[in-house]
C-alpha positions as CSV (number, residue, x, y, z in Angstrom):
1,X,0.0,0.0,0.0
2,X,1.3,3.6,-0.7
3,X,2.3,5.8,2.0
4,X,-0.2,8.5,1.2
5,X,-2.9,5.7,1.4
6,X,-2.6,4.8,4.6
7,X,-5.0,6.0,7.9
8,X,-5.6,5.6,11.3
9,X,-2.0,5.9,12.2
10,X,1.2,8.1,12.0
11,X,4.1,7.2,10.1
12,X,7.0,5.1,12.3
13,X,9.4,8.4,12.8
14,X,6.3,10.4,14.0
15,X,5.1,8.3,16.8
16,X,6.8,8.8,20.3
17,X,8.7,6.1,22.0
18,X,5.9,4.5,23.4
19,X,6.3,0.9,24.2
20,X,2.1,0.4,23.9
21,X,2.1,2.5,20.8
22,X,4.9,0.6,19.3
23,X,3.1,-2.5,20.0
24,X,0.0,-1.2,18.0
25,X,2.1,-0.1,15.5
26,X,3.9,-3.1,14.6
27,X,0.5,-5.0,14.5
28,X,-1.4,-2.5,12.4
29,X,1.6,-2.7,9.8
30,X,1.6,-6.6,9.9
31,X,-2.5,-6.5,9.0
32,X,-1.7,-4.1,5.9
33,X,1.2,-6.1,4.7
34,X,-0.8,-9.2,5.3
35,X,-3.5,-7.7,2.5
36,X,-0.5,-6.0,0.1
37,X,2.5,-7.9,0.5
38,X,3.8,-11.5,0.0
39,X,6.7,-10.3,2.3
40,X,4.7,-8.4,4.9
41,X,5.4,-5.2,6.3
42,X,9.2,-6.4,6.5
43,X,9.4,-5.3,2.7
44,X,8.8,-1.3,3.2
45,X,11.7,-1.5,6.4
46,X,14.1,-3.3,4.4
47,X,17.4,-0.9,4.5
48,X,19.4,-0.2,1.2
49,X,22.5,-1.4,1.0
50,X,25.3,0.0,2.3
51,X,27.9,2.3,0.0
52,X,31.0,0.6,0.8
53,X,29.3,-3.0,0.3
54,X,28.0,-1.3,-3.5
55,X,31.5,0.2,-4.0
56,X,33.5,-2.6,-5.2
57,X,30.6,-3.3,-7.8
58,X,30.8,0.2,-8.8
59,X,34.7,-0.3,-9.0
60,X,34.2,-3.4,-11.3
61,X,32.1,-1.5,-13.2
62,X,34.2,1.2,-13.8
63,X,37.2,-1.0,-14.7
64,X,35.3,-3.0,-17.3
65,X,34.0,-0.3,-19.2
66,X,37.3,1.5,-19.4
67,X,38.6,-1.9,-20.8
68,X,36.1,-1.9,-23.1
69,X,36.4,1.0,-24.0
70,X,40.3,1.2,-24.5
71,X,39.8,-2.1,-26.7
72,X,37.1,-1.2,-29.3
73,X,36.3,2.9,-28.5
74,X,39.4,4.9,-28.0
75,X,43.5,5.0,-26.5
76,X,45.6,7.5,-25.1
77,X,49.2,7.6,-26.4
78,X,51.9,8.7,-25.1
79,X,54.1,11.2,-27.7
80,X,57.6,9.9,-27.2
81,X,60.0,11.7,-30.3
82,X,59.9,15.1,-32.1
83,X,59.5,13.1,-34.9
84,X,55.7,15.0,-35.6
85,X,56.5,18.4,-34.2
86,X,55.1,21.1,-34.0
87,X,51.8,19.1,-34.7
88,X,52.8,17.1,-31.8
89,X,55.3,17.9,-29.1
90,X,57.0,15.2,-27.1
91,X,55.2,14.3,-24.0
92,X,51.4,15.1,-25.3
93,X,49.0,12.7,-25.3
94,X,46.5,11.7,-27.8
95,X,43.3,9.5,-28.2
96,X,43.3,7.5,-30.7
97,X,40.2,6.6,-32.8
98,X,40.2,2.6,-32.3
99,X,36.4,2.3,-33.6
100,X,36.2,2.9,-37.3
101,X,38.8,0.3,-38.5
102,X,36.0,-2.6,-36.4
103,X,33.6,-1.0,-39.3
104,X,36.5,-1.5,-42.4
105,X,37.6,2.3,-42.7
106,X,40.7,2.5,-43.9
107,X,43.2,5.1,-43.2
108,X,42.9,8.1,-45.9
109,X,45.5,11.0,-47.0
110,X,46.6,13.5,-44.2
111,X,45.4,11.6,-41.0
112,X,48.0,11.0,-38.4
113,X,47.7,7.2,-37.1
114,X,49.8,5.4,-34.9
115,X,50.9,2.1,-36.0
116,X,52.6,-1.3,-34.8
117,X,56.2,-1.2,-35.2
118,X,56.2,-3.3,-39.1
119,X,59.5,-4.9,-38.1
120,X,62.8,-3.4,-37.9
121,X,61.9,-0.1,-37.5
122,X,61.9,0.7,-33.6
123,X,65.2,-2.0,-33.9
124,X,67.8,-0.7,-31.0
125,X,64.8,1.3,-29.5
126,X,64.7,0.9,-26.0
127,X,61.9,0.2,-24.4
128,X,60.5,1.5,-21.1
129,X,60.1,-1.0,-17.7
130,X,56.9,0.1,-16.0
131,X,56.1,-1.1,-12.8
132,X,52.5,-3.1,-11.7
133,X,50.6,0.0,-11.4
134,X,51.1,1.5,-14.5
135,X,51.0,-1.8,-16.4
136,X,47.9,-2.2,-15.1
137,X,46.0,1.5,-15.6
138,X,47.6,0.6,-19.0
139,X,46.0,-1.9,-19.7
140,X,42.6,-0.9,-18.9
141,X,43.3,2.3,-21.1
142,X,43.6,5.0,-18.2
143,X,47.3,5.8,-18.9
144,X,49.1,5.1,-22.3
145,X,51.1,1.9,-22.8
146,X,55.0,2.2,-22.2
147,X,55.5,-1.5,-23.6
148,X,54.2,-1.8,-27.0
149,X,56.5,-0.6,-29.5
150,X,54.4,1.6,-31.6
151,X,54.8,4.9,-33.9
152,X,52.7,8.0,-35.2
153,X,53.2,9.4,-38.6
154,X,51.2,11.7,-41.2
155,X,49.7,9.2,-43.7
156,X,50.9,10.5,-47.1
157,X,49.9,8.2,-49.6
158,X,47.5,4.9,-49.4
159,X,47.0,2.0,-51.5
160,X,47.1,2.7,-55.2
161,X,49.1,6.0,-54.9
162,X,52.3,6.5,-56.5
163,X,54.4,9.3,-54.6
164,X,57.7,10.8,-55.3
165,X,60.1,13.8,-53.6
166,X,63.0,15.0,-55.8
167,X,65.6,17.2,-53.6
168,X,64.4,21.1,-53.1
169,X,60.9,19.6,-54.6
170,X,57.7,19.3,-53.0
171,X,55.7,16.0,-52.2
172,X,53.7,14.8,-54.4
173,X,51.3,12.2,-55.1
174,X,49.5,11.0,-57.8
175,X,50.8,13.6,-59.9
176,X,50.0,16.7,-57.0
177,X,52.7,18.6,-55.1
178,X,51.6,18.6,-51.8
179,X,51.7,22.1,-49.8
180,X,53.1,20.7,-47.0
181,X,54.2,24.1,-45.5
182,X,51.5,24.4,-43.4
183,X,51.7,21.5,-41.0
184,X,55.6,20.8,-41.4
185,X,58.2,21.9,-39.1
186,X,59.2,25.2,-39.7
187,X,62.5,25.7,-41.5
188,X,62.4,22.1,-42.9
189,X,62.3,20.8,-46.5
190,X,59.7,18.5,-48.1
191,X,62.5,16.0,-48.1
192,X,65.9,17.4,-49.0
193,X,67.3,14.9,-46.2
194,X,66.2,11.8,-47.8
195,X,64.5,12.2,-51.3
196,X,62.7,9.2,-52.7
197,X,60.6,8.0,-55.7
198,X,58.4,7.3,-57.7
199,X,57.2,5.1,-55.5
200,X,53.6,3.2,-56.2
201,X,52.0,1.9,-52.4
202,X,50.7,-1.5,-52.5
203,X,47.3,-2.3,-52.0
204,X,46.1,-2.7,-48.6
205,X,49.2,-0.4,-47.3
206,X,50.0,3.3,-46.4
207,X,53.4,5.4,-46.9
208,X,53.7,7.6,-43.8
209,X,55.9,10.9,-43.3
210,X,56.6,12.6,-40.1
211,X,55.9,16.7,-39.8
212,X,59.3,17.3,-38.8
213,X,60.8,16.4,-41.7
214,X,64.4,16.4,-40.8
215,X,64.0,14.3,-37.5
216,X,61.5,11.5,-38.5
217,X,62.8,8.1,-39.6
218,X,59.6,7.3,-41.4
219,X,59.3,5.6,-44.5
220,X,61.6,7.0,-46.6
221,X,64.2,5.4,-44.4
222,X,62.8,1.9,-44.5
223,X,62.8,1.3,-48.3
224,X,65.2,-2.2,-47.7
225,X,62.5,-3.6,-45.4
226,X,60.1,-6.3,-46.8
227,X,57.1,-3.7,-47.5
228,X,59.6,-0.7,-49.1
229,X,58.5,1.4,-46.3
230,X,55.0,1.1,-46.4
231,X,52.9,0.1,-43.7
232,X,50.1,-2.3,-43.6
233,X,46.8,-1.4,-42.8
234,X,46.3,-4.3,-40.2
235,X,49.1,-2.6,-38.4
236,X,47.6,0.7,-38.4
237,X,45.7,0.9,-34.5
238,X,43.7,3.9,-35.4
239,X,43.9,7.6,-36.1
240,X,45.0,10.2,-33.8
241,X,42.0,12.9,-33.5
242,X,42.6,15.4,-30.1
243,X,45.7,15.8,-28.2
244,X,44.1,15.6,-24.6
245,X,46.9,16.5,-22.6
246,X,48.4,18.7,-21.1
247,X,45.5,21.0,-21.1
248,X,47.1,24.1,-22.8
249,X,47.7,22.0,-25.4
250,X,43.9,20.6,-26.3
251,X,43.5,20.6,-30.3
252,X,42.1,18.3,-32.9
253,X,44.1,17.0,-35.5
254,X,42.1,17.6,-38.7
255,X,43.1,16.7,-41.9
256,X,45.1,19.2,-43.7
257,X,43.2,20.9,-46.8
258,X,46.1,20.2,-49.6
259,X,45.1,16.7,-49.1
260,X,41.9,17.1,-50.5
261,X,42.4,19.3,-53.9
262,X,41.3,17.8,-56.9
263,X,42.5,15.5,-59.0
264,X,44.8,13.9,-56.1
265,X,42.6,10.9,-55.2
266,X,42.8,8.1,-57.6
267,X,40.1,6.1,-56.0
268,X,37.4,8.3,-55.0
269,X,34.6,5.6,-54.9
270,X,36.9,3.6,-52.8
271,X,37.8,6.1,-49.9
272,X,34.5,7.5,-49.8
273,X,32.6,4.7,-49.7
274,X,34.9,3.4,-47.2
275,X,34.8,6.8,-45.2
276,X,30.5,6.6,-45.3
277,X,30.8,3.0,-43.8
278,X,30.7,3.8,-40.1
279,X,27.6,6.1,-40.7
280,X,25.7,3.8,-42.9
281,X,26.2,0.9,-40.5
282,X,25.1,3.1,-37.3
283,X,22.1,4.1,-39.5
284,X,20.8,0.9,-40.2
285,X,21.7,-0.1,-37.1
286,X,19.4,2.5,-35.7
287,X,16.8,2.0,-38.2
288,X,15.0,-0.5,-36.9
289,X,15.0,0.8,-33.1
290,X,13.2,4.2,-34.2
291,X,10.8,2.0,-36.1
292,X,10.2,-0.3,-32.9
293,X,9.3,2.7,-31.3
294,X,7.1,4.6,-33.4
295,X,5.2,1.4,-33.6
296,X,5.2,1.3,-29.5
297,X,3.7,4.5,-29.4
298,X,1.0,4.1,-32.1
299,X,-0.2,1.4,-30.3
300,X,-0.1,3.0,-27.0
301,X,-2.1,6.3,-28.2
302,X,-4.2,3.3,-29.8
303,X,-5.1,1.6,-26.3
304,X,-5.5,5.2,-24.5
């Protein structure tokens, strides 16, 4: 029975400490739970549970949805070279898009990604010994990893693309020099330290280029690897969007416009399709929810 429904008595915190009233009490509560309740009156006294008995729940909670989320949402990495300045600066840290490659995007022109080491070239790298705590907030995504031997770079060219740098010439691809001035470190060349090409990227692969031209051991120096210096795109973990720390440093990482003049992307259907797959898929997916619910309603405004 609801509280407001109930007469002849006062609430249990009104009455005064009467023993005889008490006694009344209780049985008048045990009559009405008798006629409303399989449990009694023992159901409307039952206590909630305590906080610290909830808190490890909560806790568990916590922990698997940031493991959940650092596997299949986003990442935080951890900058460690001046290989990307001044996009990136040693020490930020950046989440990284892990969601769209589930739905079979593919990394485009001008995103930065980070990648899995392809073999050979983080070789002599040393790599960092973290101790229990931090191998363990790394591995449920709430500080970046120190272990895995991974890499961010400006992908220049994908699948299909032939691209080429002469010394004191620009990038280019596909036949387009790149203006690259805008997003590479300042006083550095296109590629005057290590010019390359014509060079046509394997299907299914990306060549990458760091923003500081003249300290980033990207692909151009990796040509005698199995690959020529392209990546694979089953390395690639995801693309870097927001640099999230420190705070004075909070920026997206958009795509740089040169990237998208015309005549510079051989395979439009391809990319675009492959960049509208994540939104058709979360569409459809949708789809039938809102038409679930429409149909709920309807019948409800039916019934009334």
């Amino acid at each position: 029975m609801a509280v407001g429904a109930r007469s002849g008595h006062d609430e249990p915190e009104d009455r005064p400490d009467n023993p005889e009233n008490v006694a009344s009490a209780g049985a008048a509560d045990n009559m009405e739970g008798d006629g409303d309740s399989p449990n009694g009156g023992s159901a409307s006294q039952k206590k909630p549970r305590s906080f610290w008995k909830e808190l490890p729940l909560l806790i568990g909670i916590a922990l698997v949805l940031a493991l959940l989320i650092k596997t299949f949402l986003v990442q935080a990495f951890s900058i460690p070279s001046d290989s990307m300045q001044n996009t990136l600066q040693r020490g930020d840290r950046v989440l990284v898009d892990k969601l769209t490659p589930w739905f079979g995007a593919e990394p485009k022109r001008g995103e930065v990604v980070v990648f899995h080491d392809p073999g050979g070239w983080l070789e002599g790298t040393q790599t960092p010994n973290p101790n229990v705590v931090q191998k363990f907030l790394s591995f449920i995504g709430l500080m970046p990893s120190v272990e895995e031997k991974d890499l961010i770079k400006r992908v220049i060219g994908v699948g299909g693309d032939t691209v080429e740098c002469k010394k004191n010439g620009p990038v280019i691809v596909n036949g387009k020099a790149l203006d690259d001035q805008s997003f590479i470190f300042p006083g550095n060349t296109p590629c005057n330290d290590e010019p390359f090409g014509p060079i046509k990227v394997p299907e299914g692969r990306i060549w990458v280029m760091g923003d500081h031209r003249q300290n980033s051991l990207d692909s151009r120096y990796h040509q005698e690897l199995p690959g020529g210096g392209t990546v694979s795109n089953d390395e690639v973990v995801g693309r870097a969007i927001v640099v999230a720390w420190p705070i004075n440093r909070w920026a997206t990482l958009p795509v740089p416009k040169t990237f998208d003049q015309p005549g510079i992307n051989n395979q439009s259907g391809i990319n675009t399709a492959m960049g509208l797959a994540p939104g058709a898929l979360g569409v459809a997916g949708a789809l039938p929810l809102v038409l679930w619910r429409r149909r709920r309603l309807t019948s409800e405004r039916t019934a009334g």
